[in-house]
N, C-alpha and C positions, 0 to 999 in steps of 0.2 A: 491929638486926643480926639476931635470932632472926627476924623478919619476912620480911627479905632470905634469911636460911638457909634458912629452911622453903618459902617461892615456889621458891625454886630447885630444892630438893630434891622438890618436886612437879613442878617441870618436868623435869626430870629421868626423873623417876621415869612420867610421861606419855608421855616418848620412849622409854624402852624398854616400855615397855605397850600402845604403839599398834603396830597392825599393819604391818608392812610389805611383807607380802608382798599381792598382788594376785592373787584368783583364777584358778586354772590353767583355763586355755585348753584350750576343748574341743578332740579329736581334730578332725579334717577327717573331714567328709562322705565317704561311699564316691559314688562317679558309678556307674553304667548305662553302656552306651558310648555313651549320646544326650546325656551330661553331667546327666542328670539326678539328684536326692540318692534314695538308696535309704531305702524307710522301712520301718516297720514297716507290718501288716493288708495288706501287699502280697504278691505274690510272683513270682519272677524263675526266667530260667533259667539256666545258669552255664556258661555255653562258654569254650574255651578260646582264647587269642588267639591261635594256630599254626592251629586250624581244622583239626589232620593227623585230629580224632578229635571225638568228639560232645562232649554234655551230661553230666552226669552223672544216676544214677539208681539206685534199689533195685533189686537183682537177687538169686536163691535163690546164697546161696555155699557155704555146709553141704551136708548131708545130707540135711536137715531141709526142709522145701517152706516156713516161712515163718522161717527162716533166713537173714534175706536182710542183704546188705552193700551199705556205698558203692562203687559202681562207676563209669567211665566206659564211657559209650555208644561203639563203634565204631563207629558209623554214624549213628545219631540225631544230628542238629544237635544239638538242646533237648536231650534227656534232660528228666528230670520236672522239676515245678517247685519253687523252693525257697522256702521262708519264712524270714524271719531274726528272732530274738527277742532283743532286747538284755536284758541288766540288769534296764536301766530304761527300761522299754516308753513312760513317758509321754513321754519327750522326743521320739518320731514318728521319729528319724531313723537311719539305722544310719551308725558312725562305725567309723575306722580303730582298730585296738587296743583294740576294748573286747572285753566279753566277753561273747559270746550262744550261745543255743542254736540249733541248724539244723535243719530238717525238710523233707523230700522227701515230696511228694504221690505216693504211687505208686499204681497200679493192679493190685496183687499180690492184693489182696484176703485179708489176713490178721487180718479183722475189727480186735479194739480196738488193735492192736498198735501200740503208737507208731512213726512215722517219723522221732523225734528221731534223729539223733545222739548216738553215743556210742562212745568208745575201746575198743576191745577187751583183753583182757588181751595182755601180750607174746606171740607164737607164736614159738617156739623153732627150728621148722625155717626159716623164711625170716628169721627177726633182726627182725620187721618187729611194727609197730602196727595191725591195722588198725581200719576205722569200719564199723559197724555200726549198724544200727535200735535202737529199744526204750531209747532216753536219758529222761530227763524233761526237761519244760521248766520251766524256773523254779526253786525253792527251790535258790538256792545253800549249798555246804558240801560238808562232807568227803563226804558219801553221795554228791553228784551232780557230784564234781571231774570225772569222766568226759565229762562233756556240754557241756561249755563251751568253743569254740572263739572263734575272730579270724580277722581278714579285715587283712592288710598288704597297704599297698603296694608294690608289686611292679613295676618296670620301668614300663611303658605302662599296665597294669594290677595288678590285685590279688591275694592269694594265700591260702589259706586256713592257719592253724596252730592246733598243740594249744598251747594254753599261758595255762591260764586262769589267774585271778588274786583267782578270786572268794573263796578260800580262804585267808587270809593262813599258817596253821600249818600248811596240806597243799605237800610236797614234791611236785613234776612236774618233768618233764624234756620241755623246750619242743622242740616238733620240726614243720618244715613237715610237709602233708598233701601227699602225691604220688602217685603212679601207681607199681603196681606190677604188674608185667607177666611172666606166666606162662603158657609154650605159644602166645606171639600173643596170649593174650587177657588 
């Protein structure tokens, strides 16, 4: 009988021990509009699926000559080209919902100055966030919550948002990346 109790009680005790959950299933692939997967060591240009307006790119937004912010191109198809940095760079591919750093190739010639991405702090007279250069790429946490965006899907295509994740104890307040338009421009 103690034989009988104690098998059981191992079997038992195996069934709630053993796993039942199954590895979470990776995001989906971002596509290119040739359907092909976006990877990392590449870099792409980011137009908009309306086509009313360009690429996006570094432009001077400040004062400052290498002050310069995310902007959309008016006329440029391309705008400059972008790089995307996941996480975790070895997996080669860039996925829906994760959370990487951005960089624009610009031609501003602002010597070391990073073209990462990064948040700007709130601006008070237009209510707004905006993206700016000068983010780091890589070492997540509280110092570099700023730099870490996603790429959702989005209707027929994809969209970009703040709302990283890489920080479990850092509070953010997730918010699409959009276009903000002042004087036409």
């Amino acid at each position: 009988m103690n034989k009988v109790l104690l098998l059981l009680l191992v079997y038992v005790f195996a069934i709630f021990t053993r796993s039942n959950s199954a590895p979470a299933p990776e995001p989906d692939p971002i596509l290119d509009i040739n359907g092909k997967i976006l990877r990392t060591h590449t870099t792409y240009f980011v137009v908009p699926v309306n086509h009313k307006y360009g690429g996006i790119s570094l432009e001077t937004t400040g004062n400052e000559k290498c002050q310069l912010g995310v902007v959309q191109e008016l006329y440029d198809v391309h705008g400059g080209s972008v790089a995307l940095f996941p996480l975790n760079p070895k997996k080669g591919v860039i996925r829906v919902s994760t959370d990487l750093n951005i960089a624009i190739f610009s031609t501003h010639g602002c010597g070391d100055q990073s073209t990462v991405w990064q948040l700007e702090t709130y601006d008070s007279k237009t209510g707004k966030y905006f993206i700016k250069d000068g983010g780091v790429q890589g070492n997540p946490g509280p110092k570099t919550i700023r730099n870490w965006f996603k790429i959702e899907k989005y209707g027929h295509g994809y969209k970009f948002v703040y709302c990283p994740s890489v920080c479990s104890k850092c509070k953010v307040i997730c918010k699409d990346v959009g276009v903000y338009m002042k004087n036409g421009q």
